[in-house]
PyMOL CGO cylinders between C-alpha atoms (Angstrom):
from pymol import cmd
from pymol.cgo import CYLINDER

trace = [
    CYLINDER, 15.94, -8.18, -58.60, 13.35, -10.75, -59.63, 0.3, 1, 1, 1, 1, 1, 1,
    CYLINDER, 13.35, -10.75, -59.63, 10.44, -10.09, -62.28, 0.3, 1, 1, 1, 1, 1, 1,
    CYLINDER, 10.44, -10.09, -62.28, 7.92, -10.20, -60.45, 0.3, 1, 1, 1, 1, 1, 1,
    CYLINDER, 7.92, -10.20, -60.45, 5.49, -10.37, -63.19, 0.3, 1, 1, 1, 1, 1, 1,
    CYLINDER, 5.49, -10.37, -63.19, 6.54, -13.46, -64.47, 0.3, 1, 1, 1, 1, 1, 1,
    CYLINDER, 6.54, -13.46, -64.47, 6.36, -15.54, -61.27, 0.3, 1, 1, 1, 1, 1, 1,
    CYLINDER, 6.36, -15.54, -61.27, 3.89, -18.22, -61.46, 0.3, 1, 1, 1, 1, 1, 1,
    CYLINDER, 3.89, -18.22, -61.46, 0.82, -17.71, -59.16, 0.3, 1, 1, 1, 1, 1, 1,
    CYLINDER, 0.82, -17.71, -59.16, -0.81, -20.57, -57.76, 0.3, 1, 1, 1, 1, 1, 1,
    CYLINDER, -0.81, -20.57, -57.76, -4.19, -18.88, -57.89, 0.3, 1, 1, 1, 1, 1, 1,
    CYLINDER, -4.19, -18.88, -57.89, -5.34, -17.49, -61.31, 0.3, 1, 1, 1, 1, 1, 1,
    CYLINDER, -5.34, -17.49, -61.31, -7.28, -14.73, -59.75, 0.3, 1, 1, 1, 1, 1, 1,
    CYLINDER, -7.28, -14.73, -59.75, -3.95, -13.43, -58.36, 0.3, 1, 1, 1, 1, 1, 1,
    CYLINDER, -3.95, -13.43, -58.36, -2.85, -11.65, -61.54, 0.3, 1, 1, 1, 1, 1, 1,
    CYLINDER, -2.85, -11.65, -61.54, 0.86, -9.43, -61.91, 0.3, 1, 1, 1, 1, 1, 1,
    CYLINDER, 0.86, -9.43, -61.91, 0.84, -6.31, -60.36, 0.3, 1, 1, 1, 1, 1, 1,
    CYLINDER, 0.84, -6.31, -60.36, -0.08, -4.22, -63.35, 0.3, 1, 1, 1, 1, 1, 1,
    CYLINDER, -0.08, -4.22, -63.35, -3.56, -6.28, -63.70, 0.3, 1, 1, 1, 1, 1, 1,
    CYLINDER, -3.56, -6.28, -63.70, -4.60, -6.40, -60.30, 0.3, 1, 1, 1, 1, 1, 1,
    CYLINDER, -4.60, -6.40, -60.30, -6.46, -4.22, -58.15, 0.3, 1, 1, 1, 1, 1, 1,
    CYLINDER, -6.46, -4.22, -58.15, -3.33, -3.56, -55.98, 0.3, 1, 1, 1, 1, 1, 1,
    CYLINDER, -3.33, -3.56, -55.98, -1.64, -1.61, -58.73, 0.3, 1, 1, 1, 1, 1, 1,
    CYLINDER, -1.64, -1.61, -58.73, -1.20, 1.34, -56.19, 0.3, 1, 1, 1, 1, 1, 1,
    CYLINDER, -1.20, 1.34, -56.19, -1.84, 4.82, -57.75, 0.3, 1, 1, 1, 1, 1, 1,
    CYLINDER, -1.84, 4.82, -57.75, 1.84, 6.11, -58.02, 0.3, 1, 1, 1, 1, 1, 1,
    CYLINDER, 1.84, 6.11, -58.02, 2.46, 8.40, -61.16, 0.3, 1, 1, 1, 1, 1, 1,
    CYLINDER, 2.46, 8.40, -61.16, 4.45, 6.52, -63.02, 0.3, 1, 1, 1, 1, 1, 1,
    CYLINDER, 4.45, 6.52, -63.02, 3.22, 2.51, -61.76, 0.3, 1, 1, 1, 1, 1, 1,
    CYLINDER, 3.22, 2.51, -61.76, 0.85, 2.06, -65.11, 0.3, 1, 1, 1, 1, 1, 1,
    CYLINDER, 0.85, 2.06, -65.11, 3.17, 4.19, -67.49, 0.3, 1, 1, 1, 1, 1, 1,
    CYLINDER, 3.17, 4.19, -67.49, 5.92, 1.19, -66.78, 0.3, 1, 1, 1, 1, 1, 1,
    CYLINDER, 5.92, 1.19, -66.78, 4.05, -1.56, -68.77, 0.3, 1, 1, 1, 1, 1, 1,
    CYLINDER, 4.05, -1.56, -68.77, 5.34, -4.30, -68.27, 0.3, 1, 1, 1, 1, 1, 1,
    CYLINDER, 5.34, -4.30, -68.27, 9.07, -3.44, -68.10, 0.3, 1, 1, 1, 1, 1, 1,
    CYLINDER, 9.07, -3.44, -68.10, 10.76, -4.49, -64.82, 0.3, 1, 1, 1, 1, 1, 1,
    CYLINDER, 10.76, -4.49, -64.82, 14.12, -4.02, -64.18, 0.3, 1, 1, 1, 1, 1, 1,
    CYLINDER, 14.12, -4.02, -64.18, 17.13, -2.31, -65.91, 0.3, 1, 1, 1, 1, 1, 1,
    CYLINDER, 17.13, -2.31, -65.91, 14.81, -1.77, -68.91, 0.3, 1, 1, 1, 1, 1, 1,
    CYLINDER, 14.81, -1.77, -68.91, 12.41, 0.40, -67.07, 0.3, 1, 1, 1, 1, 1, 1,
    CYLINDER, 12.41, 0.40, -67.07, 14.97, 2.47, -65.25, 0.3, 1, 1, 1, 1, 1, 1,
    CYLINDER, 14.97, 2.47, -65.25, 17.44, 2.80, -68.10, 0.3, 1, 1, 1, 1, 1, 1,
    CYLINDER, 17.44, 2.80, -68.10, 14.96, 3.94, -70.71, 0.3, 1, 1, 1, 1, 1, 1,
    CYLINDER, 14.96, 3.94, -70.71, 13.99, 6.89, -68.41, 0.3, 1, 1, 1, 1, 1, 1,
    CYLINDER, 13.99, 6.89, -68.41, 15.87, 9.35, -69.40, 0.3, 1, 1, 1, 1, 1, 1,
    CYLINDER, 15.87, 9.35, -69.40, 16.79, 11.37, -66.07, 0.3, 1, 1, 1, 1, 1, 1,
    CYLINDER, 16.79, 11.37, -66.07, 18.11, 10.46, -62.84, 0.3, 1, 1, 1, 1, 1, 1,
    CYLINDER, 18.11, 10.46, -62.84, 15.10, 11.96, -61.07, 0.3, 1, 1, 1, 1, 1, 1,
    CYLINDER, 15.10, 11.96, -61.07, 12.57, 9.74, -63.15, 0.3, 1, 1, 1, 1, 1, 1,
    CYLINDER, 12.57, 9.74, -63.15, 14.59, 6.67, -62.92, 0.3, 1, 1, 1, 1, 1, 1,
    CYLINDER, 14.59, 6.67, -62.92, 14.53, 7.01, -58.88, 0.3, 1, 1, 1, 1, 1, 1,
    CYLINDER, 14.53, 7.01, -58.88, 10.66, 7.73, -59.44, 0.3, 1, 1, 1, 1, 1, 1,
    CYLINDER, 10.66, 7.73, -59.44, 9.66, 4.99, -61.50, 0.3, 1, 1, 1, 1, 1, 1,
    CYLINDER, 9.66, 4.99, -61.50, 12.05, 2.89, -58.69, 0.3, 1, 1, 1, 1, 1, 1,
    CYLINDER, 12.05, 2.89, -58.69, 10.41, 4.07, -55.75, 0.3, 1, 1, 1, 1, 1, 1,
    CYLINDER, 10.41, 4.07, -55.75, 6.51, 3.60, -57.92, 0.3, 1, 1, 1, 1, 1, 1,
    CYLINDER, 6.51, 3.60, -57.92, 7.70, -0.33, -58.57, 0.3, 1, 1, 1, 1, 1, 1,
    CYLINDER, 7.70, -0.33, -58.57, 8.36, 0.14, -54.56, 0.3, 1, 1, 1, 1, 1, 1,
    CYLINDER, 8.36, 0.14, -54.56, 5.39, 1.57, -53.56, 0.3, 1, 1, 1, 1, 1, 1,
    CYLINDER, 5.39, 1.57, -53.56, 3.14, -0.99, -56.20, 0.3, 1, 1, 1, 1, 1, 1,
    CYLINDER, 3.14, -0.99, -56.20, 4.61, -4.01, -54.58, 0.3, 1, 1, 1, 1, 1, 1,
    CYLINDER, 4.61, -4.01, -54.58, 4.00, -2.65, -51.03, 0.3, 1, 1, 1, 1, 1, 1,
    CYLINDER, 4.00, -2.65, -51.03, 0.41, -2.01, -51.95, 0.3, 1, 1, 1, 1, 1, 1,
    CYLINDER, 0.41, -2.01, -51.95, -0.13, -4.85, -53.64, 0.3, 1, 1, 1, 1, 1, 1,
    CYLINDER, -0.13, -4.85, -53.64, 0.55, -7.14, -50.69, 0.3, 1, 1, 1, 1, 1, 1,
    CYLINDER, 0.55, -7.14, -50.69, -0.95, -4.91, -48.32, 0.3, 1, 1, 1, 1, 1, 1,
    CYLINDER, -0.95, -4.91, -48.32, -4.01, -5.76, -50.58, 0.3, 1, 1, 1, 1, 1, 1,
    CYLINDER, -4.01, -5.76, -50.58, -3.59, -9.70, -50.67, 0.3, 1, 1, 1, 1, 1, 1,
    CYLINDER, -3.59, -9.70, -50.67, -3.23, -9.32, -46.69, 0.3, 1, 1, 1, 1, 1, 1,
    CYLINDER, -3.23, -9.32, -46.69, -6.60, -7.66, -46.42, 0.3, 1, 1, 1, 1, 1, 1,
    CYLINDER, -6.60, -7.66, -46.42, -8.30, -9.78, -49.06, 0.3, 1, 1, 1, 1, 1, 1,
    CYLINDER, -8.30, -9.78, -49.06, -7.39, -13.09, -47.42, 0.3, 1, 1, 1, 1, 1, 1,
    CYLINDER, -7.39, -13.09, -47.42, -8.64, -12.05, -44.18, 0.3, 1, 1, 1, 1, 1, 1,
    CYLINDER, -8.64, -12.05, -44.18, -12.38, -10.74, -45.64, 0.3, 1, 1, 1, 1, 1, 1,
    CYLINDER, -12.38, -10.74, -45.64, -11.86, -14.05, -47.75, 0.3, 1, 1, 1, 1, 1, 1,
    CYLINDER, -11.86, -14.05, -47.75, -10.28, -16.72, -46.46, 0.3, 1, 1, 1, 1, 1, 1,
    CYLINDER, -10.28, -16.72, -46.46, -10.73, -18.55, -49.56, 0.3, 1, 1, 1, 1, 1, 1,
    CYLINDER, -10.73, -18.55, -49.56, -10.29, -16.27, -52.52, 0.3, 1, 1, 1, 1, 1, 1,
    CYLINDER, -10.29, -16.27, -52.52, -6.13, -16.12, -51.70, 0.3, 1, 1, 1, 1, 1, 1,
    CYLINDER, -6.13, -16.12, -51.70, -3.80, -18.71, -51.88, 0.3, 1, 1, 1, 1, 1, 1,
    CYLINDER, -3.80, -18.71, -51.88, -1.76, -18.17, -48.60, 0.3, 1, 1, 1, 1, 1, 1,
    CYLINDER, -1.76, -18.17, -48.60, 1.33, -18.94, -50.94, 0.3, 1, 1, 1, 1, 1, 1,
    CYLINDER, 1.33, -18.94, -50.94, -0.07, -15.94, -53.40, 0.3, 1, 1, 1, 1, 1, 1,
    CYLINDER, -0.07, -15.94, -53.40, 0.01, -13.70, -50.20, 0.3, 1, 1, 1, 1, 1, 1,
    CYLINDER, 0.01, -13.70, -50.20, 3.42, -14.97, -48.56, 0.3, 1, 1, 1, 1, 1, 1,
    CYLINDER, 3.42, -14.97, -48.56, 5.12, -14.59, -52.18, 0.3, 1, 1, 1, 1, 1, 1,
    CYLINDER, 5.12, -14.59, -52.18, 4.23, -10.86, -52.57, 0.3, 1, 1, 1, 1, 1, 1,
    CYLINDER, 4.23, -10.86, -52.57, 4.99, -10.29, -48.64, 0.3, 1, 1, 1, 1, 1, 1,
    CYLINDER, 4.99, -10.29, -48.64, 8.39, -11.46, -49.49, 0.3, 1, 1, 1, 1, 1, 1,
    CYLINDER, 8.39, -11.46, -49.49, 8.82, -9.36, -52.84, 0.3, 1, 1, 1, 1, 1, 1,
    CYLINDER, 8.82, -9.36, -52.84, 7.33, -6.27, -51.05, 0.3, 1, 1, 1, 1, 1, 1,
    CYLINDER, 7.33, -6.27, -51.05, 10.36, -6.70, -48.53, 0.3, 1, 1, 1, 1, 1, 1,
    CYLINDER, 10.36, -6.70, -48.53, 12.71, -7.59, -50.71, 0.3, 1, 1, 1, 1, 1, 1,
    CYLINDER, 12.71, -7.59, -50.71, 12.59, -4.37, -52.80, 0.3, 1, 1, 1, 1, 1, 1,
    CYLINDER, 12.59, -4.37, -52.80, 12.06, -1.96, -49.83, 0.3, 1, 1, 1, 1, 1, 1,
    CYLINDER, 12.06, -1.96, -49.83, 15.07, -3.59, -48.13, 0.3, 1, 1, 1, 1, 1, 1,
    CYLINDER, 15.07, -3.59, -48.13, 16.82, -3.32, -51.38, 0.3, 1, 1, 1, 1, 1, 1,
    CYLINDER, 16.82, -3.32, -51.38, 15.48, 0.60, -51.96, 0.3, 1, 1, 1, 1, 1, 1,
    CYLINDER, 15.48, 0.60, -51.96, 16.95, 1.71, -48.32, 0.3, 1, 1, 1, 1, 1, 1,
    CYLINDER, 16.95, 1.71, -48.32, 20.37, 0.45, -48.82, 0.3, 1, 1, 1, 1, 1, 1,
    CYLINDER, 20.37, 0.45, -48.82, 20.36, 2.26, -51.82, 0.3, 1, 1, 1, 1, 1, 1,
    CYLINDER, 20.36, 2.26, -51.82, 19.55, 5.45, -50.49, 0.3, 1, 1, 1, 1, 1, 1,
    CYLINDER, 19.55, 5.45, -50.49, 21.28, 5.26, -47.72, 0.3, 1, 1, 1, 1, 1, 1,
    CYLINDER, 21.28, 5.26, -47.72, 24.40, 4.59, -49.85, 0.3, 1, 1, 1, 1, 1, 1,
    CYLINDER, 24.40, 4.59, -49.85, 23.28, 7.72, -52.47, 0.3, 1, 1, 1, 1, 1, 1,
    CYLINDER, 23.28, 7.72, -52.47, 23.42, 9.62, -49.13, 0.3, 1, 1, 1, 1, 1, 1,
    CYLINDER, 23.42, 9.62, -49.13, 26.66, 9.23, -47.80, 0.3, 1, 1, 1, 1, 1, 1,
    CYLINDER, 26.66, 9.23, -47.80, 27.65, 9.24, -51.34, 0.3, 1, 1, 1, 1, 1, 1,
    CYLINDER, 27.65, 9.24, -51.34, 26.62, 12.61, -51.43, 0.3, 1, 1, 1, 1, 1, 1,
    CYLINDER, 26.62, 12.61, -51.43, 28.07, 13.50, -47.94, 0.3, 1, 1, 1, 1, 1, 1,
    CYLINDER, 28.07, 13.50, -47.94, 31.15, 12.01, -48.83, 0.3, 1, 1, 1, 1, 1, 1,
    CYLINDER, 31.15, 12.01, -48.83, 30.94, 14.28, -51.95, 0.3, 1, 1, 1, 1, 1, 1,
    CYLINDER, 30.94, 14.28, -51.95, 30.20, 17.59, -49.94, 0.3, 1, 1, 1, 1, 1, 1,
    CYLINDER, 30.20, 17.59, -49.94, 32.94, 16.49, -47.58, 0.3, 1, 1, 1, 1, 1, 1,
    CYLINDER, 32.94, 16.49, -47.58, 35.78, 16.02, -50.01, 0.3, 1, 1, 1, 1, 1, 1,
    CYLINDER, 35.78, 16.02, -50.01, 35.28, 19.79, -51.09, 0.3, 1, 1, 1, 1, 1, 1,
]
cmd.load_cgo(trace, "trace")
C-alpha cells in the first residue's frame, strides 16, 4: 500500500491527511500519527482494533478526497487538479483493496464454519 503521507503534493496548501481539513472524524484517524502501514496495524494490539484503525485510514482517505472534490469546484483555483486526481486514486485504491479483504475474511470464515 503506498504512504500516502509522504507523496509529494504539487500544491503546498494540500497538506497529508492528518493536517488537512479532510482528516474525517473516525475514532481512531488522529490516534494513528503518522504511522501508515504495517506499523500502525501491527502495533494495535487486537484483531478488532487493527481492522478499526484499517477501515479509519479507509474512511480518512475517502473523506479526504471527497473534500478536494468539493473544494475545487467552490475554488477552481485553490486545488491542483493533480492534488485532487492523486487522492481520487488513493481513496480507490484502499477501498478496492479493503473489499477484497473482507470478502476473503468472509469466506474464510464460511469456509471455517463449513469444515466443522
Amino acid at each position: 500500500m503506498t504512504d500516502m503521507i509522504s507523496m509529494v503534493r504539487t500544491n503546498p496548501k494540500h497538506m497529508g491527511p492528518l493536517d488537512s481539513p479532510y482528516a474525517g472524524t473516525g475514532n481512531n484517524i488522529l490516534a494513528l500519527g503518522k504511522k501508515i502501514g504495517t506499523d500502525g496495524i501491527t502495533g494495535a494490539g487486537t484483531f478488532e482494533q487493527a481492522m478499526l484503525q484499517a477501515l479509519d485510514k479507509v474512511s480518512g482517505a475517502q473523506q479526504r478526497a471527497t473534500g478536494l472534490e468539493r473544494e475545487a469546484i467552490i475554488n477552481p483555483n485553490s486545488v491542483d487538479v493533480h492534488d485532487v486526481t492523486i487522492a481520487q486514486a488513493e481513496a480507490s485504491m484502499s477501498l478496492g483493496i479493503t473489499r477484497i479483504i473482507l470478502s476473503r475474511l468472509v469466506q474464510g470464515w464460511r469456509d471455517l464454519i463449513n469444515t466443522r
